[in-house]
LOKEZA-60549 format. One record per residue (C-alpha): residue number from 1; residue in one letter; x, y, z. Coordinates in nm, 4 decimals. Example, Ala and Ser with C-alpha at 12.3 -4.5 7.8 and 13.67 -1.06 7.14 Angstrom:
  nr rest       xx       yy       zz
   1    a   1.2300  -0.4500   0.7800
   2    s   1.3670  -0.1060   0.7140
This chain:
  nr rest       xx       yy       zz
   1    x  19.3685   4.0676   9.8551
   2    x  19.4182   4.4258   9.9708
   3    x  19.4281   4.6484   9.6801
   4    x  19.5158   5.0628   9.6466
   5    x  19.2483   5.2027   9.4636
   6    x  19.2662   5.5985   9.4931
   7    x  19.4895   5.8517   9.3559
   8    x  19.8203   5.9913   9.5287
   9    x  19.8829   6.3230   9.5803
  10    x  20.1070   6.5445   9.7892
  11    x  20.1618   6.1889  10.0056
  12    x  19.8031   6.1279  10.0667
  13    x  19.5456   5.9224   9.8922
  14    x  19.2635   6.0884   9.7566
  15    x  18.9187   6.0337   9.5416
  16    x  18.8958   6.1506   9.1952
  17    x  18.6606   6.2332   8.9737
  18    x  18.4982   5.9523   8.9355
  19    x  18.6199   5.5630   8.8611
  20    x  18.6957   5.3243   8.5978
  21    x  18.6804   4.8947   8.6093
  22    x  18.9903   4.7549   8.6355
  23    x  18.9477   4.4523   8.4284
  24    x  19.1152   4.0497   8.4957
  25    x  19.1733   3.9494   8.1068
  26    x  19.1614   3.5754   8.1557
  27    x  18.7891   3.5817   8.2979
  28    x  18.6882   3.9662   8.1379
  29    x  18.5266   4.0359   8.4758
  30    x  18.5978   4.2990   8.7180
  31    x  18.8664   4.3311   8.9934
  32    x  18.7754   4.6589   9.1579
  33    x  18.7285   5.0211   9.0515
  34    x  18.9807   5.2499   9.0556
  35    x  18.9641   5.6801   9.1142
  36    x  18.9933   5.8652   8.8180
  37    x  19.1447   6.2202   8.8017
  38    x  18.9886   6.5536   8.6626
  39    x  19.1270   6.8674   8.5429
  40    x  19.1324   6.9480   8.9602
  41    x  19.3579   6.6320   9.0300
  42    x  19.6402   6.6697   8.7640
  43    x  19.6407   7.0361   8.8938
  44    x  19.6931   6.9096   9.2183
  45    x  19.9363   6.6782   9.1348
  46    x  20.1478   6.9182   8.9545
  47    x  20.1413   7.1595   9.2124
  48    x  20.2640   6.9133   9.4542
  49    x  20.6040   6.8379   9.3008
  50    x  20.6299   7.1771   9.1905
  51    x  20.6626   7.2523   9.5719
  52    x  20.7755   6.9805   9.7118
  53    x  21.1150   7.0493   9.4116
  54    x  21.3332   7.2744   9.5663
  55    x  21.3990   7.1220   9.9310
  56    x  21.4051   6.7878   9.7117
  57    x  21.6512   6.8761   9.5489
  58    x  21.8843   6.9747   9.7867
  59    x  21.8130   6.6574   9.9559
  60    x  22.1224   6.5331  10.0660
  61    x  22.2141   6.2183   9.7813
  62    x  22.2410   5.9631  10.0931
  63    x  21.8952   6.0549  10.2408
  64    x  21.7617   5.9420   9.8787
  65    x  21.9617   5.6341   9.8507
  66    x  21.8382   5.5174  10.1709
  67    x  21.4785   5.5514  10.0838
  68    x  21.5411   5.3997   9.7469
  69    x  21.6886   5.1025   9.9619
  70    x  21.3750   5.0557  10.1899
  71    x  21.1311   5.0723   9.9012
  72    x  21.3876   4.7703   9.7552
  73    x  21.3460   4.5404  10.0708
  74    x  20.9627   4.6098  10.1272
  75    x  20.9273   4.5814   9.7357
  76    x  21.1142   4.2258   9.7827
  77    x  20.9141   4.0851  10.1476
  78    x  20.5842   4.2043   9.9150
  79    x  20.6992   4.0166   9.6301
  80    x  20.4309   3.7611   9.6180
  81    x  20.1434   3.9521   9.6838
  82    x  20.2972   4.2152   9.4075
  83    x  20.3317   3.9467   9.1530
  84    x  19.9779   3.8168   9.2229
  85    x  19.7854   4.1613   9.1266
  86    x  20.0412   4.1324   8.8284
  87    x  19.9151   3.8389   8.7194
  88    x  19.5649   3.9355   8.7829
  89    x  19.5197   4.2892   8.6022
  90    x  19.7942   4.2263   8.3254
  91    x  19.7225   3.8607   8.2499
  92    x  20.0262   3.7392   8.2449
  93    x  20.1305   3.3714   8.3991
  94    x  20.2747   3.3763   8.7685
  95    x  20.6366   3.2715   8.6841
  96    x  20.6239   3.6165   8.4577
  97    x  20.5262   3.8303   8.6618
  98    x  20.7086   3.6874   9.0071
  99    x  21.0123   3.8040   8.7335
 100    x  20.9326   4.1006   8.6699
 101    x  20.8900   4.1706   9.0180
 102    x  21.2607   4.0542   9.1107
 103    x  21.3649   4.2739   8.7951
 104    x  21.1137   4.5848   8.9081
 105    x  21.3036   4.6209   9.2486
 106    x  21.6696   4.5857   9.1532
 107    x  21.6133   4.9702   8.9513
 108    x  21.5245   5.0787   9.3044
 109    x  21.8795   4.8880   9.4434
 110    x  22.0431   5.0023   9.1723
 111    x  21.9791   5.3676   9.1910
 112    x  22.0059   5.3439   9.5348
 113    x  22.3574   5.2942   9.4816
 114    x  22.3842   5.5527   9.1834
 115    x  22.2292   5.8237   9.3764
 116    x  22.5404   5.9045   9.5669
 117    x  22.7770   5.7947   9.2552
 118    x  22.6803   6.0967   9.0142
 119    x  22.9976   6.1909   8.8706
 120    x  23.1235   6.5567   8.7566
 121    x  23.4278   6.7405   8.6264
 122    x  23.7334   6.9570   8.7252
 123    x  24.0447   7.0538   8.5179
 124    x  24.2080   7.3534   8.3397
 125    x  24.0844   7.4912   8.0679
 126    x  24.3168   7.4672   7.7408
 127    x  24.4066   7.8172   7.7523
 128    x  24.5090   7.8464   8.1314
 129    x  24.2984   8.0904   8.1644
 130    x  24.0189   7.9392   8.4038
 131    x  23.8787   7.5989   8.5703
 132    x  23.6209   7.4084   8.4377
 133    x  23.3638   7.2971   8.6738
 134    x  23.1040   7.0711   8.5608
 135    x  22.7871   6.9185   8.7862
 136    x  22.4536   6.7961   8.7525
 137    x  22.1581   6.9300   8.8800
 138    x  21.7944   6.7839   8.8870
 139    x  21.5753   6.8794   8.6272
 140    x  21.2836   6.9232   8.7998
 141    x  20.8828   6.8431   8.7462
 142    x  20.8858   6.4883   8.5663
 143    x  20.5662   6.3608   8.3793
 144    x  20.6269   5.9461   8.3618
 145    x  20.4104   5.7350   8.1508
 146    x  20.4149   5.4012   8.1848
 147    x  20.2804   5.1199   7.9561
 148    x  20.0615   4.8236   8.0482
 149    x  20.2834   4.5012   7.9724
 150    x  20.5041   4.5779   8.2135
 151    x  20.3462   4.7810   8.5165
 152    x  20.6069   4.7198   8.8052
 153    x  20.9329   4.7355   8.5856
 154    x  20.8614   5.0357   8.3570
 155    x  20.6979   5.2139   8.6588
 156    x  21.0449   5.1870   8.8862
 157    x  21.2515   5.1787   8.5908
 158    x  21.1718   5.5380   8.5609
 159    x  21.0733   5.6081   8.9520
 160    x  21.4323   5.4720   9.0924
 161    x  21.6542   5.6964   8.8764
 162    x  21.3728   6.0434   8.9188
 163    x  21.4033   5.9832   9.2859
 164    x  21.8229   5.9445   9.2930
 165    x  21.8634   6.2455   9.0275
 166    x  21.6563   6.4205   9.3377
 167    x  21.3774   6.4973   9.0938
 168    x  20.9379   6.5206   9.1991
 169    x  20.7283   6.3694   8.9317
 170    x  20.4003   6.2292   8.8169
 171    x  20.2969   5.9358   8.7436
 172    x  20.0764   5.8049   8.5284
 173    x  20.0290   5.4570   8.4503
 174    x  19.7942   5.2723   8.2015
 175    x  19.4421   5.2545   8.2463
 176    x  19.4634   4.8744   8.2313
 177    x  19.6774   4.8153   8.4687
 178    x  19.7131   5.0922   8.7256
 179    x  19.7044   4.8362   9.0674
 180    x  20.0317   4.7411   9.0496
 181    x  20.1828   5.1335   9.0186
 182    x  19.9490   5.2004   9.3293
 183    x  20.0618   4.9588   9.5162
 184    x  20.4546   5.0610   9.4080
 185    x  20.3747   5.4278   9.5191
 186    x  20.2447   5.2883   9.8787
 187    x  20.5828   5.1112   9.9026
 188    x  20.7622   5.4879   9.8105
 189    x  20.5099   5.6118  10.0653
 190    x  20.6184   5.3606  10.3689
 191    x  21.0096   5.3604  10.2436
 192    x  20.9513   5.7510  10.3888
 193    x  20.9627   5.9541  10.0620
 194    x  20.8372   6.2775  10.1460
 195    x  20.4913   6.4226   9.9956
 196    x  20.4576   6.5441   9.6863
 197    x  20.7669   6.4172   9.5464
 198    x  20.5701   6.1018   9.3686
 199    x  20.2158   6.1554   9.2474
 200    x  19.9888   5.9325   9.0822
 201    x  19.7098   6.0259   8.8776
 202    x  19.4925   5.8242   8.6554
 203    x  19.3651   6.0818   8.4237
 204    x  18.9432   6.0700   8.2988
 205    x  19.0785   6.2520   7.9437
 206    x  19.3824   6.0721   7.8866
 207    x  19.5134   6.2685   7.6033
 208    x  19.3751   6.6078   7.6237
 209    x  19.5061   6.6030   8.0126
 210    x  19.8608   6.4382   7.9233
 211    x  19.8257   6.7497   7.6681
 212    x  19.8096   6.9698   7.9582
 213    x  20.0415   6.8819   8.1606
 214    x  20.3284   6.8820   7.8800
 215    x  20.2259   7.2390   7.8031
 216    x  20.2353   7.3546   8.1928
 217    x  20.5902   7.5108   8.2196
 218    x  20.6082   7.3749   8.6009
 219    x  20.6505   7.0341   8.3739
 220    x  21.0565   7.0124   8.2269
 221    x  21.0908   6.6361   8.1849
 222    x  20.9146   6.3393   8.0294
 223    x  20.9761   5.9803   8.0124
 224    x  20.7431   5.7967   7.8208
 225    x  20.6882   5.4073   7.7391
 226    x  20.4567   5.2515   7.5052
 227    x  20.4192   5.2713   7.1354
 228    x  20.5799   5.4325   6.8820
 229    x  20.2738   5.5972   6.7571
 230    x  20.1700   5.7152   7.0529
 231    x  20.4999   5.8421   7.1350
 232    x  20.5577   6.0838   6.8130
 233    x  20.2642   6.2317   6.9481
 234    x  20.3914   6.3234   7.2607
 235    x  20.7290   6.4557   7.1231
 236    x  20.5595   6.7114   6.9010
 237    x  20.3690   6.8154   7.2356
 238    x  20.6779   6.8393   7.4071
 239    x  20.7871   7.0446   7.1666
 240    x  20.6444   7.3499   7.2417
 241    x  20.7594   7.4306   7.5627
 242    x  21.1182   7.2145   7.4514
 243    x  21.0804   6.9802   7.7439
 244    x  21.3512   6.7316   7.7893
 245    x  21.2037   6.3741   7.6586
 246    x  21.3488   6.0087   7.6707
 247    x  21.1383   5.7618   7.4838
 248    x  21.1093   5.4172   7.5303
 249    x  20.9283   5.2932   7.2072
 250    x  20.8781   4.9891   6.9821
 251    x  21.0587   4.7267   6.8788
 252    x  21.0615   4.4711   6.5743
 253    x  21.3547   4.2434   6.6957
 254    x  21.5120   4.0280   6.4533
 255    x  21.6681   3.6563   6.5856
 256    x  21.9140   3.5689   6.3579
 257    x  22.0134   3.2152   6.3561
 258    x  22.3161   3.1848   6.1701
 259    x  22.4545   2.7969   5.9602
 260    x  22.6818   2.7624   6.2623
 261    x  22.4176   2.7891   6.5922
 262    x  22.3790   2.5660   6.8375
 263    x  22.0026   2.4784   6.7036
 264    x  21.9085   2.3362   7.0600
 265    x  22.0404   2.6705   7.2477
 266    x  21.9085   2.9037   6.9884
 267    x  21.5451   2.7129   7.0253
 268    x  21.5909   2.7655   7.4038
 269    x  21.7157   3.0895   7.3563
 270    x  21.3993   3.1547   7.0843
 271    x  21.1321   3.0180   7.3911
 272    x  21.2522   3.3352   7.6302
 273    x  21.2934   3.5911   7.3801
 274    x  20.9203   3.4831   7.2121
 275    x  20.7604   3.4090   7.4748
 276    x  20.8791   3.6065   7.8055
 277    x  20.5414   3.7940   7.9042
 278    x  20.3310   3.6153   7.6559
 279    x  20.5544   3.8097   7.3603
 280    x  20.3652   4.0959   7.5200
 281    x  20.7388   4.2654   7.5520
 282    x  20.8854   4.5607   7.3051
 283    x  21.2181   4.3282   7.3091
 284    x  21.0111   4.0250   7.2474
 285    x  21.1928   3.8365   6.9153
 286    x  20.9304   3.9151   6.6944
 287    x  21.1242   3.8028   6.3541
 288    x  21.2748   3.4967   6.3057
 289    x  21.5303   3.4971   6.0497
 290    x  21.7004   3.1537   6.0045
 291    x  21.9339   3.0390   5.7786
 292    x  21.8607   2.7935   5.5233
 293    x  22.0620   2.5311   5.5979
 294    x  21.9357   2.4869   5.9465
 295    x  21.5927   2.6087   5.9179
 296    x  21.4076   2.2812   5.9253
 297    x  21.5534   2.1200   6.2355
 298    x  21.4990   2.4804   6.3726
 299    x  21.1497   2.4992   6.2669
 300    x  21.0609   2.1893   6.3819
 301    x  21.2260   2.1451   6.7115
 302    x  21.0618   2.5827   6.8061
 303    x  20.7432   2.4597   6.7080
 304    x  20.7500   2.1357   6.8834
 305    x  20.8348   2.3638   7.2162
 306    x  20.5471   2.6303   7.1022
 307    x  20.3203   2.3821   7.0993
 308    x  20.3676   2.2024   7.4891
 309    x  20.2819   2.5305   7.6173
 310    x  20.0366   2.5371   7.8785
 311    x  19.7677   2.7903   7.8492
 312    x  19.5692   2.8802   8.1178
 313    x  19.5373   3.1718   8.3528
 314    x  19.7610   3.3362   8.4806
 315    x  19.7022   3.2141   8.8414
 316    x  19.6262   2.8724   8.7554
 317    x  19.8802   2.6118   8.8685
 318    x  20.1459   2.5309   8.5950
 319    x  20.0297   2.7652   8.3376
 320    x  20.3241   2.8585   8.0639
 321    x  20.0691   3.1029   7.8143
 322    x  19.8434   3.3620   7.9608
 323    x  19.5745   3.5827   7.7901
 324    x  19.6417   3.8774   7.6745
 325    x  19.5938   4.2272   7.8584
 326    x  19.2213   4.2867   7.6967
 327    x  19.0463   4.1319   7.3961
 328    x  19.1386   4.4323   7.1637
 329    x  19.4638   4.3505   7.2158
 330    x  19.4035   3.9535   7.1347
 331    x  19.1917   4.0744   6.8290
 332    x  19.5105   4.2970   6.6958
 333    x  19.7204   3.9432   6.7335
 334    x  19.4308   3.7613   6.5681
 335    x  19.4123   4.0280   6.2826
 336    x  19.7863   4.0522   6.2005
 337    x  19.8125   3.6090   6.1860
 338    x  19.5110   3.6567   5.9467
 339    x  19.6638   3.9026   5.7350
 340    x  19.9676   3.6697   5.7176
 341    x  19.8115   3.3646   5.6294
 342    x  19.6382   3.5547   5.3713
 343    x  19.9510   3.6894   5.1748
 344    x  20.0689   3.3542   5.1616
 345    x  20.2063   3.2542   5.5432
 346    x  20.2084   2.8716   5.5941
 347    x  20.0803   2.8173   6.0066
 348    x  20.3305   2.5950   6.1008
 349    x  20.0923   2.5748   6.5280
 350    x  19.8284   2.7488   6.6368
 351    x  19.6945   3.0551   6.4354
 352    x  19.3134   3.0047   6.5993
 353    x  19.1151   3.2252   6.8052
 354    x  18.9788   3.0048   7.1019
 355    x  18.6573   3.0234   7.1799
 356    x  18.5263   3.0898   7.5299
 357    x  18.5801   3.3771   7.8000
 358    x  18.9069   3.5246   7.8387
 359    x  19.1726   3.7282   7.5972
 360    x  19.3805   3.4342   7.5131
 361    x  19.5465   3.3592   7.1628
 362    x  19.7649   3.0398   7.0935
 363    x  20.1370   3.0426   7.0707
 364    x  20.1338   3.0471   6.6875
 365    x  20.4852   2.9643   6.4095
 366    x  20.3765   3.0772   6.0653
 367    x  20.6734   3.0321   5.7963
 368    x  20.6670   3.3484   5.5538
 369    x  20.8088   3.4813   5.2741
 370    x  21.0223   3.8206   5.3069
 371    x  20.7640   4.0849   5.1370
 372    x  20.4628   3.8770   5.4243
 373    x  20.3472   4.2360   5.5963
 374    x  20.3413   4.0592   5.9475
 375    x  20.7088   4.1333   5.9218
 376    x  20.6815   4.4992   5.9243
 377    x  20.4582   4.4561   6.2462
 378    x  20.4954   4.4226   6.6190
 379    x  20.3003   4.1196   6.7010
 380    x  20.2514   4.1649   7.1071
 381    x  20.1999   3.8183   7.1856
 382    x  20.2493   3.4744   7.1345
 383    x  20.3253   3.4635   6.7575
 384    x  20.6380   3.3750   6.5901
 385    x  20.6805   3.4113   6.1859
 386    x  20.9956   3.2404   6.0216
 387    x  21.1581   3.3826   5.6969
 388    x  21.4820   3.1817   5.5964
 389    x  21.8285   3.3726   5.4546
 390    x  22.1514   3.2512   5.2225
 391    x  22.4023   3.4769   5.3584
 392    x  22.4857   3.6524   5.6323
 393    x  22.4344   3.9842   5.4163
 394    x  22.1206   3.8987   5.3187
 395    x  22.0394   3.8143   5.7211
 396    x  22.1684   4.1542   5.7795
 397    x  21.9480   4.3053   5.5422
 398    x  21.6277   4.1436   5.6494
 399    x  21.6857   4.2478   6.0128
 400    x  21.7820   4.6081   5.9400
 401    x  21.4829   4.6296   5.6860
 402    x  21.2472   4.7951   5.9685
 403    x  21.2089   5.1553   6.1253
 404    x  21.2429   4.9825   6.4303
 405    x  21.5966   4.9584   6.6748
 406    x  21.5478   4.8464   6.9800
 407    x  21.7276   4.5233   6.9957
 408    x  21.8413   4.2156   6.8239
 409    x  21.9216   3.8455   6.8674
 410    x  22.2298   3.6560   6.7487
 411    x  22.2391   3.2993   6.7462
 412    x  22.6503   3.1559   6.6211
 413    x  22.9091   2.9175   6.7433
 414    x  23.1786   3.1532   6.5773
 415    x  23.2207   3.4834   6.8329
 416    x  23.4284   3.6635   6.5991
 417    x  23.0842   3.6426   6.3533
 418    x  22.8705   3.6969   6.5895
 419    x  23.0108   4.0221   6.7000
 420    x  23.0751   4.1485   6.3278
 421    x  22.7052   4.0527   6.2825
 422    x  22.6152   4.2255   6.6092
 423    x  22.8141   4.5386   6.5056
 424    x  22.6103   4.5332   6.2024
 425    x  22.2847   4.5566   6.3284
 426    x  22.0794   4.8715   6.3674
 427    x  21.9701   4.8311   6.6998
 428    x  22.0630   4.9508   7.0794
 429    x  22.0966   4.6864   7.2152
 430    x  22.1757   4.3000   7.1091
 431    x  22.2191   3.9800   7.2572
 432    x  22.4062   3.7367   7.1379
 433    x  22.3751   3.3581   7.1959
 434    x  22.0942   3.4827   7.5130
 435    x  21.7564   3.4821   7.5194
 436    x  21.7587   3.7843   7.7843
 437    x  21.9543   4.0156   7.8426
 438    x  21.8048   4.3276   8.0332
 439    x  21.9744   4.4233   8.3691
 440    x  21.9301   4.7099   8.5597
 441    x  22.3182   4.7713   8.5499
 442    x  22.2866   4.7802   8.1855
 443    x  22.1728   5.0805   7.9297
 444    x  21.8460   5.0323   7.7829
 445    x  21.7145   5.1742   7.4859
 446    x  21.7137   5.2049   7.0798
 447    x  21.7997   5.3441   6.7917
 448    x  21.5513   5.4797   6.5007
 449    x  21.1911   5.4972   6.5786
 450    x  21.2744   5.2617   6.8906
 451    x  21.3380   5.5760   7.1034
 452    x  21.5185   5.8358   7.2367
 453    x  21.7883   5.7999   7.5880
 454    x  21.8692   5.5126   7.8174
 455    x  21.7500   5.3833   8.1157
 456    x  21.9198   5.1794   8.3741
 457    x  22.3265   5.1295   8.3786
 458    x  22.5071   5.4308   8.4658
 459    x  22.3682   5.6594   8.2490
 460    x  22.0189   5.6230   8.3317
 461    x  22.0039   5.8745   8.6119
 462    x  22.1179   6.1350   8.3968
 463    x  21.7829   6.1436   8.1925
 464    x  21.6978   6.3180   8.5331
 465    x  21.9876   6.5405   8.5511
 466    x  22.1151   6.9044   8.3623
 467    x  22.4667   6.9088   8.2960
 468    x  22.5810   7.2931   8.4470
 469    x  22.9198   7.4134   8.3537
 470    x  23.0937   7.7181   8.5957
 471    x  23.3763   7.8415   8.5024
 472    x  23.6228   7.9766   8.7703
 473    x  23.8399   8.2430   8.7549
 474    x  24.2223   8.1735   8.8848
């Protein structure tokens, strides 16, 4: 399989510093090496879209839209082989990953189509006195960080709007999976974006570098991905130079069955939002808070799906469960399960580490009790803990109890309550009676420590764009 392995800069690709392994999870062996950049690289990289900014930006919005468009079709005809270096670097099962694929190239069609929609503004001003103009302009140099669970999606999630807005940026993608943003930026490359608009850099020092670059004032924008840990740090970096900042962070959804679900759709529903990616998702249902009256036929009939899950490789035939992106990562799922157990969690399936090669970890149901700590964790994987409600208040309460906002599940036969429940939930986004529900066309992002801005919909280009207001003299 060919595989990019060098860095990208000013549209050429170029050694680094030196290289890292890039590791497959399910056999812990090496797929290839991949360049690493110095001090010398991210310099590069940032001088790059620092010149390539101003004839960007006056790009004409169609010219952009087309190129977005042709990295859309190749990103589609390449959709296999994408899906396949997915699968191999993330860890993820096939079926995943083709998805994410599918869902990675509609932000490029969808921006396409924003990038000549921008709106703006033009009336009188209350007084008579003047006309108010308002427009957008691009921001300028944009550092993206993108986490490992999903390396296609969060890469063009952030890529497709930067390139409509008429923004250069840098990329930098995680360390454990950076083949799948390479091969993305070749796509860019082919589609015809001009150099130096996208770089990609992979840097030796991650966090003293990243520190660097936020504190270069040629840098004005960052959108970052990952945790929420992680991302605190990054906004008090951004702080000094006051850089714009939209954070994608984490999430500790709550799926709320309510006395009146549909048990077999809210188990169905339960199956996607556990267990899309492995749970290895920041809108992955990661508490389970079921009502009393139904929570034995619920338990019984989620566990009884948990459990026919196939786990294998990714790129094994038929496999349902694949291991996680590195053993640390499978360790942190063991340790939190252990933890639970411990304070009194009942393993309803799984809870074991296998033994043998690979980063894989069981799809686990542990019933809990509301103080259980694994409750005030995200568990990134396959691991679902049950705690059991009287009223809808009390439902309400559980879910909301949590720094976290990023989105919720609703599970009712009654609309009207599922929408007051919805209402009441402190989160940005939440689904109700689905399993799924992130679209391109759609804002996404939370409330609380889940974040700051949106991506996607119609509002996700402006995280790329400064409002200007002229006024005109009549």
């Amino acid at each position: 399989m060919e595989l990019k392995t060098d860095l990208y800069i000013d549209g050429a690709w170029v050694k680094g510093n030196g290289t890292i392994p890039v590791i497959d999870p399910s056999t812990g062996s090496a797929i290839c090496e991949v360049a690493t950049a110095g001090d010398s690289e991210c310099e590069a990289a940032i001088s790059a879209a620092h010149r390539a900014f101003p004839s960007w930006a006056k790009t004409a919005p169609r010219v952009r839209s087309e190129i977005l468009r042709k990295a859309f079709e190749i990103m589609v005809a390449e959709s296999d082989h994408l899906a396949k270096i997915v699968s191999m670097e993330n860890g993820k099962v096939l079926t995943d990953a083709k998805g994410e694929i599918a869902y990675a190239a509609e932000f490029f069609r969808w921006f396409a189509e924003e990038a000549v929609r921008t709106p703006g503004d033009f009336r009188s001003s209350p007084s008579g006195d003047k006309r108010i103009l308002v427009t957008h302009q691009p921001i300028g140099v944009s550092l993206l960080i993108t986490p490992w669970n999903f390396p296609a999606a969060m890469a063009t999630r952030k890529i497709g709007p930067a390139i409509a807005a008429g923004c250069t940026m840098i990329l930098k993608p995680a360390t454990e999976t950076p083949l799948t943003a390479l091969w993305i930026v070749d796509i860019l490359h082919r589609a015809g974006l001009p150099k130096g608009v996208i770089n990609l850099v992979l840097p030796s020092k991650t966090g003293a570098m990243i520190s660097k670059m936020l504190h270069d004032p040629r840098v004005r924008n960052l959108s970052f991905t990952g945790s929420t840990e992680v991302g605190r740090t990054l906004l008090k970096e951004s702080a000094d130079l006051v850089l714009r900042t939209s954070m994608e962070l984490g999430g500790n959804a709550p799926f709320v069955v309510l006395d009146d679900a549909d048990i077999d759709q809210a188990v169905a529903g339960a199956m996607i939002a556990k267990m899309r990616n492995g749970g290895a998702a920041c809108t992955a249902a990661n508490r389970f808070i079921v009502a009393n009256k139904v929570a034995a036929e619920f338990t019984t009939k989620f566990t009884a799906a948990m459990g026919a899950l196939k786990v294998a490789p990714g790129l094994d035939a038929g496999a349902q469960l694949g291991a996680s992106v590195s053993l640390k990562e499978r360790n942190k799922i063991a340790e939190l399960v252990d933890a639970a157990v411990a304070a009194g969690g009942e393993l309803k399936l799984g809870g074991k580490t296998p033994d043998g090669v690979g980063a894989f970890y069981p799809a686990t149901v542990i019933s809990v009790k509301k103080e259980n700590p694994i409750l005030r964790n995200e568990v990134f994987g396959p691991v679902a803990p049950i705690v059991t409600f009287d009223t809808d208040e009390e439902a309400i309460a559980l879910a909301n109890d949590t720094e976290y906002g990023l989105i919720s599940y609703v599970y009712s036969s009654d609309l009207k309550r599922a929408i007051r429940t919805a209402e009441a939930l402190e989160a940005g986004m939440v689904a109700i009676n689905r399993g799924v529900i992130s679209d391109p066309a759609a804002p996404f992002g939370g409330v609380k420590q889940s974040g700051l801005g949106r991506e996607g919909g119609f509002v996700g280009i402006h995280e790329f764009l400064e409002t200007k207001y002229i006024g005109v003299e009549i």
